[in-house]
C-alpha positions as a LaTeX table, in Angstrom:
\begin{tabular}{lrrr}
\hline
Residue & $x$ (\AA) & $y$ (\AA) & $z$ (\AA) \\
\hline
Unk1 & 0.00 & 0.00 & 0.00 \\
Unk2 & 1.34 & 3.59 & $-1.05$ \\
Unk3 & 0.43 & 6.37 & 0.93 \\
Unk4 & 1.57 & 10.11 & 0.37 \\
Unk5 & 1.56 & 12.59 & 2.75 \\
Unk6 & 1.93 & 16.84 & 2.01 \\
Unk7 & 2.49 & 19.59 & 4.48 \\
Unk8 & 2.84 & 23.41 & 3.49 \\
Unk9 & 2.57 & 24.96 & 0.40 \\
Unk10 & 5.42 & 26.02 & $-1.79$ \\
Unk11 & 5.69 & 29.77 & $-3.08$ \\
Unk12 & 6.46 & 29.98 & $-6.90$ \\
Unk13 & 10.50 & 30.74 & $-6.72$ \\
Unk14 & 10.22 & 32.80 & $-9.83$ \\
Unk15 & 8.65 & 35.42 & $-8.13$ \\
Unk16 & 11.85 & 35.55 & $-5.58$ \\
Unk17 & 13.88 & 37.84 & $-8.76$ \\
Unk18 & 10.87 & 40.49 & $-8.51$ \\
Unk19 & 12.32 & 41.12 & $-4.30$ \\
Unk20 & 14.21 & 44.37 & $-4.14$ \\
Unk21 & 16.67 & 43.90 & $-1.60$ \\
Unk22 & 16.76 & 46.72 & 1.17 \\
Unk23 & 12.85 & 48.08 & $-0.56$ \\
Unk24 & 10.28 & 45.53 & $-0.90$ \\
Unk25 & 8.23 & 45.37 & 1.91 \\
Unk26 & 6.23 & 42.78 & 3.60 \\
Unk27 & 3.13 & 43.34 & 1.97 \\
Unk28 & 4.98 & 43.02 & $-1.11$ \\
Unk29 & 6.48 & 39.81 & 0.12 \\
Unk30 & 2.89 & 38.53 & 1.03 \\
Unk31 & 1.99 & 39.56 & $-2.16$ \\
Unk32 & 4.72 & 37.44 & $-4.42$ \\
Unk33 & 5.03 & 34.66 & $-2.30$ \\
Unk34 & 1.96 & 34.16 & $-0.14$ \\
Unk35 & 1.16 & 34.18 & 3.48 \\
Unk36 & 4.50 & 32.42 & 5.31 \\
Unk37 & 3.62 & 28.92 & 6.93 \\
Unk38 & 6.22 & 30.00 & 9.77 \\
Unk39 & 7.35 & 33.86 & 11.27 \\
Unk40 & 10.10 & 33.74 & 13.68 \\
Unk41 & 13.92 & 35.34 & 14.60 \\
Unk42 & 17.16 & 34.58 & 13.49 \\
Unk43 & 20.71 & 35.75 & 12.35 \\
Unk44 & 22.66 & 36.15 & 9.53 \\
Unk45 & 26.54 & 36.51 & 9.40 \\
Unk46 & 26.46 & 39.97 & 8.18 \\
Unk47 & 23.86 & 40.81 & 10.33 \\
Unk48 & 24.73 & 42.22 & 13.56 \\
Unk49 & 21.17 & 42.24 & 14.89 \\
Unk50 & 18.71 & 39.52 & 14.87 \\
Unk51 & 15.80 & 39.98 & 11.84 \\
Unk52 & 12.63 & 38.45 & 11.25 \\
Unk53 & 12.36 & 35.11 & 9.37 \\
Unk54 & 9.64 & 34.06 & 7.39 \\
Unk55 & 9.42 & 30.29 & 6.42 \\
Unk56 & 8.16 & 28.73 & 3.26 \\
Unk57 & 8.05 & 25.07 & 3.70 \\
Unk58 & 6.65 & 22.23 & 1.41 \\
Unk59 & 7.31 & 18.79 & 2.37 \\
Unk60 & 6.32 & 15.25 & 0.73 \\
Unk61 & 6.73 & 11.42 & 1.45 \\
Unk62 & 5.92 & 9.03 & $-1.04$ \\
Unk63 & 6.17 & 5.40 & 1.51 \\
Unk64 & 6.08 & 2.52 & 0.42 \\
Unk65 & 9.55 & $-0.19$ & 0.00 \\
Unk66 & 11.43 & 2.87 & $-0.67$ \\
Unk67 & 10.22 & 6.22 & 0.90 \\
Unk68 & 10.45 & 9.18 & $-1.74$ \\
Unk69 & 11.12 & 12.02 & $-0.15$ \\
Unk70 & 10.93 & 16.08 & $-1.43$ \\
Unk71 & 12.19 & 19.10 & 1.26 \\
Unk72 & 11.87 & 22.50 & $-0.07$ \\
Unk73 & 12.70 & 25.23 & 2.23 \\
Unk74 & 12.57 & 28.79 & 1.86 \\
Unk75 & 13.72 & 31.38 & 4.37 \\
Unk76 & 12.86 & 35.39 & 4.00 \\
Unk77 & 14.89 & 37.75 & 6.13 \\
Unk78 & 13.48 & 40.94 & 7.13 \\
Unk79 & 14.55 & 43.82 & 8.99 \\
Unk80 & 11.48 & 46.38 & 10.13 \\
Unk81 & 9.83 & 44.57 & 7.95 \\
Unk82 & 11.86 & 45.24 & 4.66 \\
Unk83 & 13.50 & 42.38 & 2.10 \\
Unk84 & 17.49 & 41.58 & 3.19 \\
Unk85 & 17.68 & 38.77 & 1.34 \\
Unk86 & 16.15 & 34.89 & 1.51 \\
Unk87 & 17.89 & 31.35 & 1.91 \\
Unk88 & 16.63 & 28.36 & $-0.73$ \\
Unk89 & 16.67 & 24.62 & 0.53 \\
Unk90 & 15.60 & 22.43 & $-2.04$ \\
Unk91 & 16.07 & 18.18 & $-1.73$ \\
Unk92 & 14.54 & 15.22 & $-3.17$ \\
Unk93 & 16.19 & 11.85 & $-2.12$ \\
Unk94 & 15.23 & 8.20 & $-1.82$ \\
Unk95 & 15.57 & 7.05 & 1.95 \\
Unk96 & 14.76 & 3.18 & 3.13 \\
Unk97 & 12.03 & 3.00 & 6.15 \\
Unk98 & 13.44 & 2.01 & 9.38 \\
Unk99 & 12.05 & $-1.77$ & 9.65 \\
Unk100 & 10.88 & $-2.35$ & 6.15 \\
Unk101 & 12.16 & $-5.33$ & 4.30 \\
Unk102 & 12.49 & $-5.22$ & 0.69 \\
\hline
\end{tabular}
Protein backbone atom coordinates (compact mmCIF):
# COMPACT_ATOMS: atom_id res chain seq x y z
CA UNK A 1 0.00 0.00 0.00
CA UNK A 2 1.34 3.59 -1.05
CA UNK A 3 0.43 6.37 0.93
CA UNK A 4 1.57 10.11 0.37
CA UNK A 5 1.56 12.59 2.75
CA UNK A 6 1.93 16.84 2.01
CA UNK A 7 2.49 19.59 4.48
CA UNK A 8 2.84 23.41 3.49
CA UNK A 9 2.57 24.96 0.40
CA UNK A 10 5.42 26.02 -1.79
CA UNK A 11 5.69 29.77 -3.08
CA UNK A 12 6.46 29.98 -6.90
CA UNK A 13 10.50 30.74 -6.72
CA UNK A 14 10.22 32.80 -9.83
CA UNK A 15 8.65 35.42 -8.13
CA UNK A 16 11.85 35.55 -5.58
CA UNK A 17 13.88 37.84 -8.76
CA UNK A 18 10.87 40.49 -8.51
CA UNK A 19 12.32 41.12 -4.30
CA UNK A 20 14.21 44.37 -4.14
CA UNK A 21 16.67 43.90 -1.60
CA UNK A 22 16.76 46.72 1.17
CA UNK A 23 12.85 48.08 -0.56
CA UNK A 24 10.28 45.53 -0.90
CA UNK A 25 8.23 45.37 1.91
CA UNK A 26 6.23 42.78 3.60
CA UNK A 27 3.13 43.34 1.97
CA UNK A 28 4.98 43.02 -1.11
CA UNK A 29 6.48 39.81 0.12
CA UNK A 30 2.89 38.53 1.03
CA UNK A 31 1.99 39.56 -2.16
CA UNK A 32 4.72 37.44 -4.42
CA UNK A 33 5.03 34.66 -2.30
CA UNK A 34 1.96 34.16 -0.14
CA UNK A 35 1.16 34.18 3.48
CA UNK A 36 4.50 32.42 5.31
CA UNK A 37 3.62 28.92 6.93
CA UNK A 38 6.22 30.00 9.77
CA UNK A 39 7.35 33.86 11.27
CA UNK A 40 10.10 33.74 13.68
CA UNK A 41 13.92 35.34 14.60
CA UNK A 42 17.16 34.58 13.49
CA UNK A 43 20.71 35.75 12.35
CA UNK A 44 22.66 36.15 9.53
CA UNK A 45 26.54 36.51 9.40
CA UNK A 46 26.46 39.97 8.18
CA UNK A 47 23.86 40.81 10.33
CA UNK A 48 24.73 42.22 13.56
CA UNK A 49 21.17 42.24 14.89
CA UNK A 50 18.71 39.52 14.87
CA UNK A 51 15.80 39.98 11.84
CA UNK A 52 12.63 38.45 11.25
CA UNK A 53 12.36 35.11 9.37
CA UNK A 54 9.64 34.06 7.39
CA UNK A 55 9.42 30.29 6.42
CA UNK A 56 8.16 28.73 3.26
CA UNK A 57 8.05 25.07 3.70
CA UNK A 58 6.65 22.23 1.41
CA UNK A 59 7.31 18.79 2.37
CA UNK A 60 6.32 15.25 0.73
CA UNK A 61 6.73 11.42 1.45
CA UNK A 62 5.92 9.03 -1.04
CA UNK A 63 6.17 5.40 1.51
CA UNK A 64 6.08 2.52 0.42
CA UNK A 65 9.55 -0.19 0.00
CA UNK A 66 11.43 2.87 -0.67
CA UNK A 67 10.22 6.22 0.90
CA UNK A 68 10.45 9.18 -1.74
CA UNK A 69 11.12 12.02 -0.15
CA UNK A 70 10.93 16.08 -1.43
CA UNK A 71 12.19 19.10 1.26
CA UNK A 72 11.87 22.50 -0.07
CA UNK A 73 12.70 25.23 2.23
CA UNK A 74 12.57 28.79 1.86
CA UNK A 75 13.72 31.38 4.37
CA UNK A 76 12.86 35.39 4.00
CA UNK A 77 14.89 37.75 6.13
CA UNK A 78 13.48 40.94 7.13
CA UNK A 79 14.55 43.82 8.99
CA UNK A 80 11.48 46.38 10.13
CA UNK A 81 9.83 44.57 7.95
CA UNK A 82 11.86 45.24 4.66
CA UNK A 83 13.50 42.38 2.10
CA UNK A 84 17.49 41.58 3.19
CA UNK A 85 17.68 38.77 1.34
CA UNK A 86 16.15 34.89 1.51
CA UNK A 87 17.89 31.35 1.91
CA UNK A 88 16.63 28.36 -0.73
CA UNK A 89 16.67 24.62 0.53
CA UNK A 90 15.60 22.43 -2.04
CA UNK A 91 16.07 18.18 -1.73
CA UNK A 92 14.54 15.22 -3.17
CA UNK A 93 16.19 11.85 -2.12
CA UNK A 94 15.23 8.20 -1.82
CA UNK A 95 15.57 7.05 1.95
CA UNK A 96 14.76 3.18 3.13
CA UNK A 97 12.03 3.00 6.15
CA UNK A 98 13.44 2.01 9.38
CA UNK A 99 12.05 -1.77 9.65
CA UNK A 100 10.88 -2.35 6.15
CA UNK A 101 12.16 -5.33 4.30
CA UNK A 102 12.49 -5.22 0.69
Amino acid sequence: CAMTLEYGRWPDPGQLVKLRLGHSDSEEIRRLLGEPTGKGEGRMPDFPDTATVWSYEYQRVSASTASEVEINLLMVFLKDGVYQGHFWFEADDEAQLSGVTP
